[in-house]
VOGU-3710 file (C-alpha; in Angstrom, 3 decimals, decimal comma):
1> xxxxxxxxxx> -20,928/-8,183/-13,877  -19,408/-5,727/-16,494  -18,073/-3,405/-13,803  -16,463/-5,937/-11,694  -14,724/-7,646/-14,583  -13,291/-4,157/-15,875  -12,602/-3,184/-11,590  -10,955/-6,145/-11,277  -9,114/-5,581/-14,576  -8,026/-2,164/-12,700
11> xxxxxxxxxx> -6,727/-4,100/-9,314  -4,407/-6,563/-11,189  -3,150/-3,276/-13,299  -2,607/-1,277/-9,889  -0,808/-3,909/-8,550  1,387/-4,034/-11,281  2,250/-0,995/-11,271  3,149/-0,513/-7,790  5,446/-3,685/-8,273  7,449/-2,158/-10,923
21> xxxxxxxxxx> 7,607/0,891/-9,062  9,579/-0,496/-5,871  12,533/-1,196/-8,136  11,840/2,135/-9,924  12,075/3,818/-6,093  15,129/1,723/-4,865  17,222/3,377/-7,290  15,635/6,693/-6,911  16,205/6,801/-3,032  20,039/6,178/-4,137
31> xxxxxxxxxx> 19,709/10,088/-4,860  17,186/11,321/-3,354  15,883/11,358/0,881  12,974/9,484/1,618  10,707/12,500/2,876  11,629/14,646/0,340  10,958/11,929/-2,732  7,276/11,237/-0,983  6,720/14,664/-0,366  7,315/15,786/-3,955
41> xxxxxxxxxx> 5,873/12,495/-5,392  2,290/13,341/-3,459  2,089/17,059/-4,019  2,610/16,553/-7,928  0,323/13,657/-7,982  -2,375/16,225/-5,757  -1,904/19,278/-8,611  -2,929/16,612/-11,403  -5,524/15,273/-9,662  -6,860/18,869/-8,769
51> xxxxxxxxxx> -6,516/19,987/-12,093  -8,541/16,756/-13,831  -11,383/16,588/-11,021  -11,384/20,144/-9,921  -15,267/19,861/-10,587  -15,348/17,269/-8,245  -13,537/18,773/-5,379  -15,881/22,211/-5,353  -18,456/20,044/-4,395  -16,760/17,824/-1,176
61> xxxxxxxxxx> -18,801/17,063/1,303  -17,699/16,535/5,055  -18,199/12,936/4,615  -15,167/13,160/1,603  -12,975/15,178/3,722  -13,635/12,506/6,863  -12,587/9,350/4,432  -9,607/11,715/2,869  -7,567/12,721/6,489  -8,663/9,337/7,878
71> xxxxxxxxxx> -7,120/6,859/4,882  -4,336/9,928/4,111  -3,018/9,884/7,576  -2,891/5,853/7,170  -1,467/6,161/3,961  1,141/8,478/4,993  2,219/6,458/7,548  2,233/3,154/5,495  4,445/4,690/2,592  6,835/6,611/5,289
81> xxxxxxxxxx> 7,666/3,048/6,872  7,650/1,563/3,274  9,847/4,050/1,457  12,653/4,046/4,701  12,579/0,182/4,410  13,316/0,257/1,011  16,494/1,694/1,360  17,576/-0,896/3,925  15,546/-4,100/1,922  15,338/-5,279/-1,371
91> xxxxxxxxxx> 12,762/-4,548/-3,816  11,015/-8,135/-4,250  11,869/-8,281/0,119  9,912/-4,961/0,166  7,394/-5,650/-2,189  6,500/-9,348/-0,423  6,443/-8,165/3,513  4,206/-5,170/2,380  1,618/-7,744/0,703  1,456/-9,214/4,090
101> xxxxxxxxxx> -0,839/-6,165/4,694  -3,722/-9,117/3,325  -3,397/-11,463/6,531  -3,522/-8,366/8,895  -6,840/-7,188/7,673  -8,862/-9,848/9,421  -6,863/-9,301/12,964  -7,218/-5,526/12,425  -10,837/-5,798/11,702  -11,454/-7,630/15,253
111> xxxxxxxxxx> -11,094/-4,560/16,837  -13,532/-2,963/14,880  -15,917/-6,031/15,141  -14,852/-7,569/18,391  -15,384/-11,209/16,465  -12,028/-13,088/16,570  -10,210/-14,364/13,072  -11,298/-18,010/12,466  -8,511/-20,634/12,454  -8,311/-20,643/8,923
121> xxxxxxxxxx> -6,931/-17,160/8,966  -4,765/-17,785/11,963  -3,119/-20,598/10,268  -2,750/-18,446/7,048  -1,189/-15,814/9,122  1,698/-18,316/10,920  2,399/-19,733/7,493  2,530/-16,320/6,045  5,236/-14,917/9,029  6,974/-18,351/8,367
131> xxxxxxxxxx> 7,601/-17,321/5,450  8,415/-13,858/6,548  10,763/-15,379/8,984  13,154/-17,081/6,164  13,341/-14,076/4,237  14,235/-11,700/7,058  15,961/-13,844/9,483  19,531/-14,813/8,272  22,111/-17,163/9,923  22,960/-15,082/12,667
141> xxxxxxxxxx> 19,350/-14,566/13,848  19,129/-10,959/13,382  16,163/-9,085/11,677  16,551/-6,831/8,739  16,290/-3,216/9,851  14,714/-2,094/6,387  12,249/-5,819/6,744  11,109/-4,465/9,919  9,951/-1,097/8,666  8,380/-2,914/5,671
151> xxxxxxxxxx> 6,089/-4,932/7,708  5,403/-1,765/9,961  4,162/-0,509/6,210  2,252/-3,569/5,994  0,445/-2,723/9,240  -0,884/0,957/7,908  -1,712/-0,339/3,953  -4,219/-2,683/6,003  -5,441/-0,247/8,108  -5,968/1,776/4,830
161> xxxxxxxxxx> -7,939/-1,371/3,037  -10,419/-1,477/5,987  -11,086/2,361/5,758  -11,272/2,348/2,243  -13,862/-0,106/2,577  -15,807/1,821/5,029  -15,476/5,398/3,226  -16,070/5,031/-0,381  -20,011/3,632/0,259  -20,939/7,281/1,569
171> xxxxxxxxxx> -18,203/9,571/0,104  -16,574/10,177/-3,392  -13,706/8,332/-3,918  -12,549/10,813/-6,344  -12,802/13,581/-3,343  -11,176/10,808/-0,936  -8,180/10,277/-3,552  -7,435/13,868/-3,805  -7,109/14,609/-0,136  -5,962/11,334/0,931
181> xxxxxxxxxx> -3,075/12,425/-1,621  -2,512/16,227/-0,498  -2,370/14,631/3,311  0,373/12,838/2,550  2,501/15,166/0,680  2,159/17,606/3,012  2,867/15,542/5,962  6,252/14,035/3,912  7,282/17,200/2,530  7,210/18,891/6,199
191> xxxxxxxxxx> 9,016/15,962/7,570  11,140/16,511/4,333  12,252/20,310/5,143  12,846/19,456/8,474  14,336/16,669/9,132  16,447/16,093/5,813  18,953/18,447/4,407  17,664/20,322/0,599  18,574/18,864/-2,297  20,652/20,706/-4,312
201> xxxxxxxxxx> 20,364/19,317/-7,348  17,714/16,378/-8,515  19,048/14,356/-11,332  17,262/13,493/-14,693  16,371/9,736/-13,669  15,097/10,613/-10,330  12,505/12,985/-12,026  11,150/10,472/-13,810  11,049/8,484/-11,503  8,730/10,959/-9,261
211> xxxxxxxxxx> 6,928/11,626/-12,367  5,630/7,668/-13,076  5,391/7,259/-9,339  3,043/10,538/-8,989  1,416/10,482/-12,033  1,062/6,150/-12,768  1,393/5,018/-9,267  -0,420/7,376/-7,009  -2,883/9,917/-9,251  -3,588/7,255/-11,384
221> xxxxxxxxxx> -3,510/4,255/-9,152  -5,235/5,622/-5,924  -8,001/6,633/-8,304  -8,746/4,045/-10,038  -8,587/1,596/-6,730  -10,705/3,623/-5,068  -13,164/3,655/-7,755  -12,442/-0,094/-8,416  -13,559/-1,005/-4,797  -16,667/0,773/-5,290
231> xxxxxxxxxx> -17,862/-2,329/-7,150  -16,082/-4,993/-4,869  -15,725/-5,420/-1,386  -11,899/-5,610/0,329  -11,787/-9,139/0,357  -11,588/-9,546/-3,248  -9,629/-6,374/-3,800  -6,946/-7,561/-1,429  -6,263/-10,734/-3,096  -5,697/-8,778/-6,627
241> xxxxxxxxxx> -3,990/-6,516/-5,062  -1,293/-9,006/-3,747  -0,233/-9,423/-7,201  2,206/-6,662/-6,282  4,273/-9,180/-4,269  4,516/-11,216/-7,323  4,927/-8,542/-10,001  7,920/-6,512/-7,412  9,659/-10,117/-7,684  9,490/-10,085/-10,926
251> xxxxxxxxxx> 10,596/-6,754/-12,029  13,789/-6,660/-9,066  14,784/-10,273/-11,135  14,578/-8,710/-14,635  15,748/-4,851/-14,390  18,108/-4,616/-10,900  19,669/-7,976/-11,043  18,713/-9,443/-7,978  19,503/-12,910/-6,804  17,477/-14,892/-5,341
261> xxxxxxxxxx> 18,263/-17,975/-2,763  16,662/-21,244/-2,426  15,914/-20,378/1,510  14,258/-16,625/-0,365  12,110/-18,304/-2,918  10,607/-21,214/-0,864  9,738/-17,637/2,228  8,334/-16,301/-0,168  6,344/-18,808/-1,334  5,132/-19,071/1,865
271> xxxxxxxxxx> 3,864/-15,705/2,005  1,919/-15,786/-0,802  0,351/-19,075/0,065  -0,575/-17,803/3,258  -2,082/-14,159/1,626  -3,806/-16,305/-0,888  -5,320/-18,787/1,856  -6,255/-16,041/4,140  -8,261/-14,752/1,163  -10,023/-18,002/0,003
281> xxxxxxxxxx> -10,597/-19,644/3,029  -13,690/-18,474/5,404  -13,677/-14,656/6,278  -14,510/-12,697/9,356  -18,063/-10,889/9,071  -15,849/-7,394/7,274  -19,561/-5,965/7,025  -19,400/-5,016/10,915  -16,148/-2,850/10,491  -18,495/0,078/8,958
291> xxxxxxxx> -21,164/-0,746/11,433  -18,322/-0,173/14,097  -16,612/2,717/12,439  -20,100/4,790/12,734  -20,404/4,000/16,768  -16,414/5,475/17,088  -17,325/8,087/14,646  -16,038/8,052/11,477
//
C-alpha cells in the first residue's frame, strides 16, 4: 500500500511536470528547430542517466534492450508529432489532445487482445473527440494543422503506455529508461542534422529550457514513471497521468497569457470527462496485451 501511495505520488508529479513544460517548449521552439531541441534534450537527458545508473546498464539484459528500442521508437515518434504540433497549437490545445492518448489505449489494446472496447469506452471516446472537435474545429470548418499532429502524438504516447505495461514486469525499467532515451535522441538529432539547418547560436533561455526538459522532464520523469508503474498497472497510471491536460491549462493561463473561449473551456471539458470516464468505467481485459505481445514476439 506504501509503494502505490508514494508511485502514485510520482504520476501526479510527472504529470505536472510535463504540463509546465509545454509552455516552457512553446517558447523554446520560438528559437530553436524541433529536431534539433529533441535531439539535444534526449542525448543530455541519456549522459545523466548513464552517469547515475551506469551500474545498472553493465548489466542489461536482452529483455531491457527489447522494452528500450520498442517504447523508444514509440516515444520518438510520439514527441516528434508532439513537439511539431506545438509550434502550430497552443500549449493547454497541445497539452489536452495529447491526454487523449487515455481513450486510445483500450482501442489500441484490441489489436493486441482481439476483445472489442465495451460501450462505456466507446461512449467515453465520442465525448472525448467532441470535445476535441470544439477545440480544433473553428468557424470555417478547418482543422488545426499543429491539433492534428498533436493527436497523431496522442496515438504513439498510447502505444507507449501499453508497452510500458508489458516491458517493465520482465525487464529493468531503469535499463528501459536509458535506452528508450538514447533511441530517441539519436533518432531526433539525425533527423536534426539533416533535415534542419545548424544553429548558430543557442540563446541563454533556450538552454534552460533543454536543461529542465532533459534533466526534470525526461531523466527524471521517464524514470520515475517507469518505476512508478512497476507497482500499478496502466489503467491507474493513465488516469494520473492525465493531470497533464489539466496542469498544461493551467500553466499556458498563468505564465504565456493565453485566452481562453467559452466554446475552448466547455471542449475541453469534454475531454477530460471523457479520459476520466474511459478510466472509471469498465475496462477491457489489459492483462491479454502481454499475453499477446509474447505470441508476436516482444
Amino acid at each position: 500500500m506504501r509503494r502505490s501511495i508514494l508511485a502514485d505520488s510520482a504520476l501526479v508529479l510527472v504529470a505536472l511536470v510535463w504540463g509546465l513544460n509545454f509552455v516552457i517548449t512553446k517558447e523554446a521552439l520560438t528559437k530553436i528547430t524541433p529536431f534539433m531541441y529533441l535531439g539535444i534534450r534526449f542525448i543530455l537527458a541519456f549522459l545523466i542517466l548513464i552517469v547515475i545508473f551506469h551500474k545498472n546498464f553493465t548489466k542489461m539484459t536482452k529483455n531491457d534492450l527489447k522494452g528500450g528500442l520498442g517504447v523508444g521508437l514509440v516515444i520518438f515518434l510520439g514527441f516528434i508529432t508532439q513537439t511539431i504540433g506545438l509550434k502550430y497549437t497552443t500549449p493547454s490545445k497541445s497539452g489536452f489532445i495529447t491526454g487523449i492518448y487515455v481513450v486510445l489505449v483500450p482501442f489500441l489494446a484490441y489489436f493486441f487482445t482481439g476483445q472489442f472496447p465495451k460501450i462505456t469506452q466507446i461512449l467515453s471516446a465520442i465525448i472525448t473527440f467532441i470535445g476535441l472537435g470544439m477545440v480544433s474545429i473553428d468557424e470555417s470548418f478547418t482543422v488545426n494543422f499543429g491539433d492534428v499532429l498533436t493527436l497523431a502524438g496522442a496515438l504513439f504516447f498510447a502505444m507507449q503506455i501499453v508497452l510500458t505495461e508489458h516491458f517493465v514486469k520482465r525487464a529493468d525499467p531503469i535499463n528501459i529508461t536509458i535506452i528508450q532515451t538514447a533511441l530517441t535522441g539519436i533518432l531526433s538529432l539525425a533527423l536534426g542534422l539533416f533535415m534542419e539547418p545548424m544553429p548558430q547560436l543557442i540563446e541563454k533561455d533556450v538552454v534552460y529550457a533543454i536543461i529542465f526538459a532533459a534533466v526534470v522532464c525526461t531523466a527524471g520523469a521517464f524514470t520515475v514513471q517507469n518505476i512508478a508503474q512497476k507497482h500499478t498497472d496502466s489503467t491507474h497510471a493513465a488516469i494520473l497521468l492525465c493531470m497533464e491536460s489539466v496542469s498544461s491549462g493551467f500553466f499556458s493561463f498563468l505564465l504565456w497569457n493565453e485566452v481562453f473561449t467559452l466554446r475552448m473551456l466547455i471542449g475541453f471539458g469534454l475531454i477530460l470527462f471523457g479520459v476520466i470516464a474511459s478510466e472509471l468505467l469498465p475496462q477491457t481485459e489489459k492483462s491479454k496485451i502481454s499475453t499477446k505481445l509474447n505470441e508476436i514476439g516482444y
